[in-house]
C-alpha positions as CSV (number, residue, x, y, z in Angstrom):
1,X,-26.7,-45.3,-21.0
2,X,-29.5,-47.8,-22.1
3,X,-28.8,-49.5,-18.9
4,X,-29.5,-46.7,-17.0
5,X,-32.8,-45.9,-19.4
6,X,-34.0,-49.6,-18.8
7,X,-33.6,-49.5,-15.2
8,X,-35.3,-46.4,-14.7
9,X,-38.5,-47.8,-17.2
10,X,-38.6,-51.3,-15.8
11,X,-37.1,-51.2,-12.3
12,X,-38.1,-48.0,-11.0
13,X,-41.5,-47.3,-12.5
14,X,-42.0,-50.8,-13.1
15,X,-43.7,-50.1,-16.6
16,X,-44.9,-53.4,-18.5
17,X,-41.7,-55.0,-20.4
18,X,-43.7,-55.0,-23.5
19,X,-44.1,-51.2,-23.5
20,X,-40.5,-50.9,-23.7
21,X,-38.4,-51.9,-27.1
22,X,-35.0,-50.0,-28.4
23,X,-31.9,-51.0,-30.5
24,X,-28.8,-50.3,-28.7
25,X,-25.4,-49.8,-30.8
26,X,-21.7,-49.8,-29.2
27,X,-18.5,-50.9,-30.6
28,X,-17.2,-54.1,-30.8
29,X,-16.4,-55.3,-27.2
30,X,-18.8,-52.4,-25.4
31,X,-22.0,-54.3,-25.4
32,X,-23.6,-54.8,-22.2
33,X,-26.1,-57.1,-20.9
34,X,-29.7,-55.6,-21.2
35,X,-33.1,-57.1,-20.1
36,X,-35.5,-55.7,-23.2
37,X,-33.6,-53.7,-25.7
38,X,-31.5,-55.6,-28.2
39,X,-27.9,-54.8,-28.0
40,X,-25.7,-54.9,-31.2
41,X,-21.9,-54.2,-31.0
42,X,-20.7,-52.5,-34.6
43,X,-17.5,-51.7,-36.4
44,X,-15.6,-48.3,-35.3
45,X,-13.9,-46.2,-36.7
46,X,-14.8,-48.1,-39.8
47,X,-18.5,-49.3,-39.7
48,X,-19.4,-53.0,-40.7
49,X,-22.4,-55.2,-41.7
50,X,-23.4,-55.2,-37.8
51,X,-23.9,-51.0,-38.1
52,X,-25.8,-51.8,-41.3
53,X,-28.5,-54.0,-39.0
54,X,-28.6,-51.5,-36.1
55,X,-29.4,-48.0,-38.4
56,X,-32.3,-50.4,-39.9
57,X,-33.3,-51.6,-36.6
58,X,-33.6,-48.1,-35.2
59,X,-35.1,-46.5,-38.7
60,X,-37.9,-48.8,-38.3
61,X,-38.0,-48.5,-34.6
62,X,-38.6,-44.8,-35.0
63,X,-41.2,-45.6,-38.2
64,X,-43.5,-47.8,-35.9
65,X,-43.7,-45.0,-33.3
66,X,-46.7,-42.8,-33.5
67,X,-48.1,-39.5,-31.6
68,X,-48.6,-41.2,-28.5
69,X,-44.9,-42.8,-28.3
70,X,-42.0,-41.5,-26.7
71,X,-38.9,-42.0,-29.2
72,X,-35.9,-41.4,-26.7
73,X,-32.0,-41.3,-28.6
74,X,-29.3,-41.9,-26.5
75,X,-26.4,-40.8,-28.1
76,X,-22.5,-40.9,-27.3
77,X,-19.9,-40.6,-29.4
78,X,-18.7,-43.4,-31.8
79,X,-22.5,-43.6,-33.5
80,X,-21.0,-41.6,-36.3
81,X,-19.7,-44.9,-37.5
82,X,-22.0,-47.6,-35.2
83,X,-24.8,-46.2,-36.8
84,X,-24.4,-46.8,-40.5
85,X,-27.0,-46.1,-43.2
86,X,-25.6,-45.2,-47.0
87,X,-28.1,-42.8,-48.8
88,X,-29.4,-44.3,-51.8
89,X,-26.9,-44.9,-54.4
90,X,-24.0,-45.6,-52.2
91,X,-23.0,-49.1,-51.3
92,X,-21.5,-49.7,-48.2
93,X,-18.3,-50.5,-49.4
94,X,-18.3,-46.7,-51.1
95,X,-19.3,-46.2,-47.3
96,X,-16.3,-47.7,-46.0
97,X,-14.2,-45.7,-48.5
98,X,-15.3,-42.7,-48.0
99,X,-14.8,-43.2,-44.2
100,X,-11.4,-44.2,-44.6
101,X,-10.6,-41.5,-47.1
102,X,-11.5,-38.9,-44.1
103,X,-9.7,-40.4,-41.1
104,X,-6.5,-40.4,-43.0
105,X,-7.1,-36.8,-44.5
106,X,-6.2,-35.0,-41.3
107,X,-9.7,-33.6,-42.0
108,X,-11.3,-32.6,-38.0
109,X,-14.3,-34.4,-36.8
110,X,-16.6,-31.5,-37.9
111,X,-15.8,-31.4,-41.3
112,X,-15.5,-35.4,-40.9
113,X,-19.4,-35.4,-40.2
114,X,-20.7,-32.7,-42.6
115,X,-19.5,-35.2,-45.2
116,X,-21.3,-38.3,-43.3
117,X,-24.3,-36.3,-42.7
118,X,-24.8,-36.1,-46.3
119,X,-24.5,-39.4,-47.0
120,X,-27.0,-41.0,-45.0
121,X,-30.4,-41.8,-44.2
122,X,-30.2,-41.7,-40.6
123,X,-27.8,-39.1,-39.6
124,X,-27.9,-35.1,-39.7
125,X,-31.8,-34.8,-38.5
126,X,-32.8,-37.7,-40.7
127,X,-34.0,-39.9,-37.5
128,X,-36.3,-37.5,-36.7
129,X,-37.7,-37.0,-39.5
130,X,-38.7,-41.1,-38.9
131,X,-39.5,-40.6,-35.4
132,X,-42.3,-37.7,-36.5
133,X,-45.1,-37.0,-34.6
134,X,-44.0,-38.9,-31.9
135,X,-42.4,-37.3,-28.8
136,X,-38.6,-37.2,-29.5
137,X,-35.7,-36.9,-26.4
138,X,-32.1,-36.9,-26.9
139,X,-30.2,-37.4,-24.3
140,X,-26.5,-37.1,-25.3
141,X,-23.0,-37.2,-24.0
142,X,-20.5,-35.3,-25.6
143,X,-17.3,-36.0,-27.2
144,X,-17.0,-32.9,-29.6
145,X,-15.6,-29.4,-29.0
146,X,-18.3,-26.9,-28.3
147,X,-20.6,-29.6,-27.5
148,X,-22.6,-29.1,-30.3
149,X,-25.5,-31.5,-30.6
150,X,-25.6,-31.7,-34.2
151,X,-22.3,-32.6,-34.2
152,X,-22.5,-35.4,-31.4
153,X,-23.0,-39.0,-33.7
154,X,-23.5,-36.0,-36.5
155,X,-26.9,-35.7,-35.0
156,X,-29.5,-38.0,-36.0
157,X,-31.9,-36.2,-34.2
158,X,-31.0,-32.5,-34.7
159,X,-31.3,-30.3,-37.4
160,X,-28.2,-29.8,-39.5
161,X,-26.7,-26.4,-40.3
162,X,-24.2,-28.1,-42.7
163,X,-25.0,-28.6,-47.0
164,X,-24.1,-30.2,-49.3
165,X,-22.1,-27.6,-50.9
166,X,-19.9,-27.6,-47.2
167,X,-19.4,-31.2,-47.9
168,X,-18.2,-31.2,-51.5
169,X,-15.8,-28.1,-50.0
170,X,-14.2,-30.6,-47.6
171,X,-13.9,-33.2,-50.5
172,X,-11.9,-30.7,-52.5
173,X,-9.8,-29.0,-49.2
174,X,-8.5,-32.7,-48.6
175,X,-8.0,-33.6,-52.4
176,X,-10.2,-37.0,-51.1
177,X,-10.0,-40.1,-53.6
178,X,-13.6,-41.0,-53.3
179,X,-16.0,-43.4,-55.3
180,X,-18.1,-41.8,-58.3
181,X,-21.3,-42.5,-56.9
182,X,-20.0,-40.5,-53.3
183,X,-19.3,-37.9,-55.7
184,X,-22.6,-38.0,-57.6
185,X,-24.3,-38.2,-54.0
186,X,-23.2,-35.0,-53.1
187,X,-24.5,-33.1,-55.8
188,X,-27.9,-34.5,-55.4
189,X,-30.2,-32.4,-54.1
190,X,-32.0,-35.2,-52.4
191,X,-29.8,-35.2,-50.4
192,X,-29.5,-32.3,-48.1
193,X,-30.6,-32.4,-44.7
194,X,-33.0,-31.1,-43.0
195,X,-32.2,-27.3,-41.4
196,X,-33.0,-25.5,-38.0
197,X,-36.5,-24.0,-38.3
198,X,-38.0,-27.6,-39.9
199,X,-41.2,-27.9,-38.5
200,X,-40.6,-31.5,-38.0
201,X,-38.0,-30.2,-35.2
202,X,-41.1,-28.1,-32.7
203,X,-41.5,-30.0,-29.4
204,X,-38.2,-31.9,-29.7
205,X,-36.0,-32.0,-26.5
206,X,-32.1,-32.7,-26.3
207,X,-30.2,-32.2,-23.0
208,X,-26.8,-33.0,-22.5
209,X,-25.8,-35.1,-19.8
210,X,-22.3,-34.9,-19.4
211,X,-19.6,-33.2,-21.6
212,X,-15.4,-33.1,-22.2
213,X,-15.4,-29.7,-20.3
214,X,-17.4,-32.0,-16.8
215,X,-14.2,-34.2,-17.0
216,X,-11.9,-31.3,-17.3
217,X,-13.1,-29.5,-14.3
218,X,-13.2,-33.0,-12.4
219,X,-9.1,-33.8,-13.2
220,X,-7.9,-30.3,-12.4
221,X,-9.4,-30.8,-9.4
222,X,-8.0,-33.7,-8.9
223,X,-4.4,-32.0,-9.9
224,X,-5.0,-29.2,-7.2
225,X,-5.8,-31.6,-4.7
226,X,-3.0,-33.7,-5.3
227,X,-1.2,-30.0,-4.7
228,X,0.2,-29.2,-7.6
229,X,-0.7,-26.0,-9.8
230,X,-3.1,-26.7,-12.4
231,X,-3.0,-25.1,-16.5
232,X,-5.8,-26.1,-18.3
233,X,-6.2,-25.7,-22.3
234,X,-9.6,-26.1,-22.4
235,X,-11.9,-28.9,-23.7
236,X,-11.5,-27.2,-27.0
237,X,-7.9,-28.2,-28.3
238,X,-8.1,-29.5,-32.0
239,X,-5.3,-29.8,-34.8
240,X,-2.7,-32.3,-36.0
241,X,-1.3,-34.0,-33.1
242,X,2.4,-33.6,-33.6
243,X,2.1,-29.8,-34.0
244,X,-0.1,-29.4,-30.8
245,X,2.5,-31.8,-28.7
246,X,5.0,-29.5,-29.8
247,X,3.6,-26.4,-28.3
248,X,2.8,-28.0,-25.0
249,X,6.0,-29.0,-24.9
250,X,7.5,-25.4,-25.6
251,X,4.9,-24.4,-22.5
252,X,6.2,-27.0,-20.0
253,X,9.7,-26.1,-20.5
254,X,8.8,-22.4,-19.8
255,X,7.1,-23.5,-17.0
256,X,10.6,-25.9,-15.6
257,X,12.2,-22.5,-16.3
258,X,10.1,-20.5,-14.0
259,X,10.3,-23.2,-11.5
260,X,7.1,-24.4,-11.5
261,X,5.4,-27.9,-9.9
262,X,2.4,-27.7,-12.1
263,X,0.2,-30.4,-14.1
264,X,-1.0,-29.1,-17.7
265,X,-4.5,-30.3,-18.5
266,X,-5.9,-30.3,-22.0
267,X,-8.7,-31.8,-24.1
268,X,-9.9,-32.1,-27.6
269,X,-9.9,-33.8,-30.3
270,X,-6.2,-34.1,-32.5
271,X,-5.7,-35.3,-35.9
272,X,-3.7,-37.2,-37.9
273,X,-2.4,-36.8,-41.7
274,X,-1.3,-40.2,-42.5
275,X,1.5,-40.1,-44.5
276,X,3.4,-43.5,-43.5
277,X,2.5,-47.1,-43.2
278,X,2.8,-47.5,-39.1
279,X,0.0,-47.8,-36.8
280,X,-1.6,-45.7,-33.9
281,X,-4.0,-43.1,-33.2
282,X,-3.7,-39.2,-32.5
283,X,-2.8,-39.7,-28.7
284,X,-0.3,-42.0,-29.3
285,X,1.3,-39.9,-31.9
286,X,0.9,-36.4,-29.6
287,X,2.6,-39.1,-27.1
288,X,5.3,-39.8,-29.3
289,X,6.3,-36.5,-30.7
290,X,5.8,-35.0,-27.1
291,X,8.5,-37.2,-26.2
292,X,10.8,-36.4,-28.6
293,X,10.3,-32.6,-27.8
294,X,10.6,-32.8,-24.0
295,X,13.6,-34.9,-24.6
296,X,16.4,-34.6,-21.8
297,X,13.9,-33.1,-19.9
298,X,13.7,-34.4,-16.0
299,X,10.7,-35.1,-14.0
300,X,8.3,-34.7,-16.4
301,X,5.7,-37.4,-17.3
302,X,2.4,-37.2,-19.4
303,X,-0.6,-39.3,-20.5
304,X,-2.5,-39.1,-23.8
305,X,-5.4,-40.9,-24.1
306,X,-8.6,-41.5,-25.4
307,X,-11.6,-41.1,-22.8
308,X,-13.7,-44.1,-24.2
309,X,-10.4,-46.4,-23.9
310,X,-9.4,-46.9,-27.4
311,X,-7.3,-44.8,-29.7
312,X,-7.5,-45.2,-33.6
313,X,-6.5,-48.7,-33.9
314,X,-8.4,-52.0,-35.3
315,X,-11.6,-51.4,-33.8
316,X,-10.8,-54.1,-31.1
317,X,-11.8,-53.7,-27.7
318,X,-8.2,-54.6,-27.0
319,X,-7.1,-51.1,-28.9
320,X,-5.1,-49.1,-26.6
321,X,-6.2,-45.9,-25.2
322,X,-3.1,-44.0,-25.7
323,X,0.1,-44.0,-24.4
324,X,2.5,-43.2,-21.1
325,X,5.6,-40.7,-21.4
326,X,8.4,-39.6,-18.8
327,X,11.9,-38.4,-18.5
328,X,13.3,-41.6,-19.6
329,X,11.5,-42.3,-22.6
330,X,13.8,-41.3,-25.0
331,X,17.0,-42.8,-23.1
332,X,15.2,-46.5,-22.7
333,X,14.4,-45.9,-26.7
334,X,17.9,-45.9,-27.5
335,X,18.9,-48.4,-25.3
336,X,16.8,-50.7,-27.6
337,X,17.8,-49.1,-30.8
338,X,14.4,-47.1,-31.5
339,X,14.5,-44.4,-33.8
340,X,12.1,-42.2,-32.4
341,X,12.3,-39.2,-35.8
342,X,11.5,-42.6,-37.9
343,X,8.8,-44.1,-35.8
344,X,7.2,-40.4,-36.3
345,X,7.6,-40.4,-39.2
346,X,6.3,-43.6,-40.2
347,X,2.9,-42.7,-38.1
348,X,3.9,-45.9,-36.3
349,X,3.9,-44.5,-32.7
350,X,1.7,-47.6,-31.3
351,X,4.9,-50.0,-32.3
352,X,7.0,-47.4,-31.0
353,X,5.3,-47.9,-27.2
354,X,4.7,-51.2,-27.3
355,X,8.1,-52.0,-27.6
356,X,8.6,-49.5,-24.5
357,X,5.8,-51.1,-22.4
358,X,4.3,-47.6,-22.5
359,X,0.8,-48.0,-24.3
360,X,-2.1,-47.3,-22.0
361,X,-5.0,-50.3,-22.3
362,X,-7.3,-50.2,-19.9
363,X,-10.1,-51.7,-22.1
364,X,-13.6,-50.2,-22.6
365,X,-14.8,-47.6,-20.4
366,X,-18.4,-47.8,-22.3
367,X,-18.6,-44.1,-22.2
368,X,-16.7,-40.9,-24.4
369,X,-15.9,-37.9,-23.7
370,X,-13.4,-36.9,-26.1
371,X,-9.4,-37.3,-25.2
372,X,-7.6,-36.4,-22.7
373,X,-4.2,-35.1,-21.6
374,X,-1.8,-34.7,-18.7
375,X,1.6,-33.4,-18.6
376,X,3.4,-33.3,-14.9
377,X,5.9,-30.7,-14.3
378,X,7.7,-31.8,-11.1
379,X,10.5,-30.4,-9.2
380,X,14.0,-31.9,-10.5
């Protein structure tokens, strides 16, 4: 995206370089090489020291810029963590607690960024309250169902129709074990965030610019053209990932039974309640339990996968994306001695494929659009 932004500025309208400055956050191993803005690459899913710099660098960014200045936000998804900025009170390593507390909760990404929101000085509307009274743009691609902007990076720029009272709700639905001084942060007024109808919001602009529901409609196409009937879910598809692979699976054995050659396209975001000690994200584990359900199963194959290339995992760019299925899945597991039931179980689905040769790693695609799933009903 900033490529795009600096080659339309510099290359195309040929502005003066000096009129032109930014910050630019990705995650570790998505940086790209840009002429004027200063690219950072920042921890994700759990932020780091190098999120720390970029937040500051783009707080003071938006400080410097007055009523004459355009302020434009680029936002994709990941900045929920890339752009890190702890309210006053909370260190960062209450930060990275708090973070980690949520991503093993089970706890969706909306609820997962009321909580951020109101714990930072940057996110949930906070950047614009910087950027003010300088012309403010958003441009943003989405990675959340609904495509709600506040919820895209948990909106730096947009006001937030979440409180502090929504967050402390989450903390108690999830029985979170958080730092005291989270907990005394979200009973401070201070900080709530600032709500639709803020005067500090009038003239602002946010368009989208490409959403999970754009790469839906592209793949069914794709599926149709490829001649195949086409189901899609929807863009829309949240809950834990087991559950939700065991439904689809329940669909495309309906669909064997009515002798259909049909693909079954869905998107989404799944979650995870982490209850073992394995590794792997929420594709992998839909993968894996998917697997086990379609079991004995012929001609079928599926792909989970994450859009921006990497699934849960280190934070490395050499995370994979998700993982491969088919037919013989569950025969070539046994013929190594794999437990599948234990690997589940465990929440260790990414050790589960690699011994398999099944996980998907394409490396960074340097966009998002939330995940992405395939499941190929062929004829036997």
């Amino acid at each position: 995206m900033t490529e795009v932004a600096e080659a339309h500025y510099l290359d195309h309208l040929r502005i003066a370089t000096e009129r032109l400055s930014g910050v630019a956050v990705a995650r570790h191993g998505y940086g790209r090489h840009l002429k004027r803005v200063r690219m950072i690459e920042a921890g994700h899913p759990i932020p780091d020291a190098a999120g720390l710099e970029g937040a500051d660098r783009a707080l003071k960014l938006a400080d410097g810029a007055d009523v004459n200045d355009l302020v434009l936000v680029l936002m994709s998804g990941g900045a929920s963590a890339n752009w890190i900025a702890p309210a006053e009170g909370i260190s960062f390593e209450d930060k990275q607690a708090v973070t980690r507390a949520l991503l093993r909760s089970g706890a969706v990404i909306g609820e997962i960024n009321t909580v951020r929101k109101h714990l930072s000085r940057i996110k949930g509307g906070r950047l614009a309250v910087h950027a003010h009274p300088a012309k403010l743009v958003t441009i943003a691609i989405s990675d959340v169902p609904g495509d709600d902007p506040s919820a895209i990076g948990s909106g730096p720029t947009i006001p937030d129709p979440t409180t502090l009272h929504d967050a402390r709700a989450i903390v108690a639905k999830y029985n979170l074990d958080i730092p005291d001084s989270i907990t005394r942060a979200l009973n401070e007024s201070k900080n709530e965030t600032p709500k639709p109808g803020d005067h500090i919001f009038t003239g602002n602009q946010v368009v989208l610019a490409a959403r999970p529901a754009d790469a839906m409609r592209a793949a069914e196409a794709a599926v149709r053209g490829a001649g195949y009937d086409c189901i899609s879910l929807g863009d829309r598809v949240e809950g834990e990932a087991r559950e939700v692979a065991a439904a689809h699976a329940e669909l495309a054995r309906k669909l064997r039974a009515q002798g259909k050659r049909v693909v079954i396209l869905s998107g989404g975001e799944l979650t995870v309640t982490i209850r073992g000690k394995g590794r792997g994200g929420p594709n992998q584990e839909y993968a894996l339990a998917l697997a086990i359900a379609l079991a004995g199963m012929p001609a079928v194959a599926a792909l989970a996968a994450d859009t921006d290339g990497t699934d849960g995992g280190s934070g490395a760019a050499t995370d994979p994306a998700g993982a491969l299925i088919d037919s013989e899945s569950m025969a070539r597991a046994k013929s190594r001695g794999l437990d599948p039931a234990a690997f589940l179980a465990d929440n260790n689905s990414g050790d589960f494929f690699e011994s398999l040769g099944d996980l998907l790693v394409p490396g960074p695609t340097f966009t998002n659009v939330n995940d992405f799933r395939a499941i190929i009903v062929d004829s036997p």
